[in-house]
C-alpha positions in Angstrom: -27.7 75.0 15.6 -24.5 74.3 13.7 -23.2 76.7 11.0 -24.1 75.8 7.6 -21.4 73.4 5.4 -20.2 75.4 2.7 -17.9 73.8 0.6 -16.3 75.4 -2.5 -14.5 72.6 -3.9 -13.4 72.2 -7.4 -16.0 69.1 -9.1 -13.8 69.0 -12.2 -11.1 67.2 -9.8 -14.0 64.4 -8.6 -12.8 60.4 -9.9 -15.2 58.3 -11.0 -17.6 59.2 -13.8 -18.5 62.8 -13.3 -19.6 64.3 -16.3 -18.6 68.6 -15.7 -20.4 68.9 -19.0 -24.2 68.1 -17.2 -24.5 70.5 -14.4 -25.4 69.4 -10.7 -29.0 71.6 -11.3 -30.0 69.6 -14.6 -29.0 66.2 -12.8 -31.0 67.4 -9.8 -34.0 68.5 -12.1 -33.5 65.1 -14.0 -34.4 62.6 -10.9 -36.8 64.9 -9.3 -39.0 65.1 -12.4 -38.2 61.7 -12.7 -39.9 60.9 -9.4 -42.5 63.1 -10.1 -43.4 61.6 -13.6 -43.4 58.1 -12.6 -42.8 57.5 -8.8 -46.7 56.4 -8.4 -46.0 52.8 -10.4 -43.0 52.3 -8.4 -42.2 48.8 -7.3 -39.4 48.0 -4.8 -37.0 47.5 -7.7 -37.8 51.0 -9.2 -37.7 52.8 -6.3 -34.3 50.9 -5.7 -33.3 51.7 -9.6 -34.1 56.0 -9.3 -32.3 55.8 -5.7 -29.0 54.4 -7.3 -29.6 56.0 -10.5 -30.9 59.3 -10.6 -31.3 60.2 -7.0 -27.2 59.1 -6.7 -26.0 61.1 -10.0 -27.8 64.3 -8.3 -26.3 63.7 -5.3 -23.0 62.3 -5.9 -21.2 66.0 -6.1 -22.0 66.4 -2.8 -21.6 63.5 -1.4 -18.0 62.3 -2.9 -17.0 65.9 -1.4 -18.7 65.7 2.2 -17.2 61.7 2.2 -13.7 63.6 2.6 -15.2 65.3 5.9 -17.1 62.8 7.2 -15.8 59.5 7.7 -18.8 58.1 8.9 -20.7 58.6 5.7 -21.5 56.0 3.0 -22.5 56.0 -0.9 -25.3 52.9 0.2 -29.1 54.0 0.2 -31.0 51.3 1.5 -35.1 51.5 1.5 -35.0 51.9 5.2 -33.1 55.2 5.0 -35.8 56.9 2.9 -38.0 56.2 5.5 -40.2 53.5 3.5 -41.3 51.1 5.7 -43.0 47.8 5.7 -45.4 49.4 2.8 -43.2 51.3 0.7 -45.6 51.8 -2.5 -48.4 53.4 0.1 -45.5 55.6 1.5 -44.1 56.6 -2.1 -47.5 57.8 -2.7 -48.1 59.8 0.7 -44.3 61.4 -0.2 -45.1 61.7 -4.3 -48.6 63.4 -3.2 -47.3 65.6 -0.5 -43.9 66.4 -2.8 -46.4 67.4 -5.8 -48.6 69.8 -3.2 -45.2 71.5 -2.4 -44.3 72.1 -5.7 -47.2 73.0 -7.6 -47.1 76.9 -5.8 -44.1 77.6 -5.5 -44.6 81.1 -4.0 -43.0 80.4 -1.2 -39.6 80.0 -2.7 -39.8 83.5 -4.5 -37.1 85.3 -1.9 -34.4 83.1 -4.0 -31.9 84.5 -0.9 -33.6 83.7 1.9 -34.1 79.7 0.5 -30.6 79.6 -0.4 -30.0 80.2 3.5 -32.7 77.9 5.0 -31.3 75.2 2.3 -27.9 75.3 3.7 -28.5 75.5 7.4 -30.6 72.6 7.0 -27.6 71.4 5.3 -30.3 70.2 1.9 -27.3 71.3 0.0 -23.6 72.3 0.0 -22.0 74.6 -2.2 -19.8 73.5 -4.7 -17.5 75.3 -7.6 -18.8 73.8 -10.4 -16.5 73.1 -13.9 -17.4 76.4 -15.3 -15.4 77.6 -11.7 -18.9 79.1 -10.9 -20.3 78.2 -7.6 -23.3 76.0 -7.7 -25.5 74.0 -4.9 -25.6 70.2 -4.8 -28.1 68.2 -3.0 -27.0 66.3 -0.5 -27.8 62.9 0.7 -27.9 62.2 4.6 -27.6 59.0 5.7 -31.5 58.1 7.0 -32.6 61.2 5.5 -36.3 61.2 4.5 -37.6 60.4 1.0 -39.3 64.0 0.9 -36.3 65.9 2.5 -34.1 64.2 -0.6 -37.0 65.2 -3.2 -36.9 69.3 -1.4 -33.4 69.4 -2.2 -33.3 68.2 -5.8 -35.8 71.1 -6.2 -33.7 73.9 -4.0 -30.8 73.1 -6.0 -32.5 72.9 -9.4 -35.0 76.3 -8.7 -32.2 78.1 -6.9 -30.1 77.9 -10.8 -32.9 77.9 -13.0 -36.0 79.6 -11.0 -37.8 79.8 -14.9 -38.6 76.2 -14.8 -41.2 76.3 -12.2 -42.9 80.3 -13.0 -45.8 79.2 -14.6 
């Protein structure tokens, strides 16, 4: 197993239309409760809308830094990539069901430390100095990741900042 990618780049210094004033944690909380909220009426064109919209704004941090590194890499998130094949609105609901299970105990995520670790040797996230110059974690979006691996990172990055909104 590879090291974990740690980056500790400076996201003020990002082009494009970065906004330092919304943290990478409240973009990643955005599109996963996004998801969560409406994923199960999802067409085609709405799953295609939240993976270039919200899904790409919580990951874009990461992914304009790692694009530096990796050559091979590309902004582009076709369906196939999130693993939704020929019957994407029965496998948004298999991934929206099993993402919902994960979530609604989040027990296992208490040892904030320990997640932090797994997270970034499964390389879910990257960490990134964000415009307050404290470090942060970004999701990150692999090329043919899974639609539930993408969804567990929006919520590492997200819980790992602001564990309060998921203690019941």
């Amino acid at each position: 197993m590879s090291a974990p990618l740690r980056l500790a780049a400076d996201t003020s210094a990002l082009p494009g239309g970065f906004d330092p004033a919304v943290s990478i944690a409240d973009r990643a909380h955005a599109a996963l409760f996004e998801f969560l909220r409406d994923a199960p009426s999802w067409g085609p064109r709405e799953i295609g809308a939240w993976l270039g919209g919200a899904y790409r704004e919580a990951t874009e941090v990461a992914d304009d830094l790692l694009v530096e590194a990796d050559e091979e890499r590309s902004g582009v998130r076709p369906l196939g990539a999130f693993g939704l094949g020929n019957d994407a609105h029965a496998v948004l609901l298999a991934v929206h069901e099993r993402i919902t299970a994960l979530l609604s105990d989040v027990s296992w995520a208490h040892d904030r430390a320990e997640l932090e670790q797994w997270a970034l040797s499964e390389g879910l996230v990257v960490v990134v100095r964000g415009a307050g110059g404290a470090c942060e974690l970004a999701p990150v979006h692999h090329p043919g990741v899974a639609l539930f691996r993408g969804l567990v990172a929006l919520f590492v990055a997200d819980y790992l900042a602001h564990p309060s909104r998921y203690l019941a």
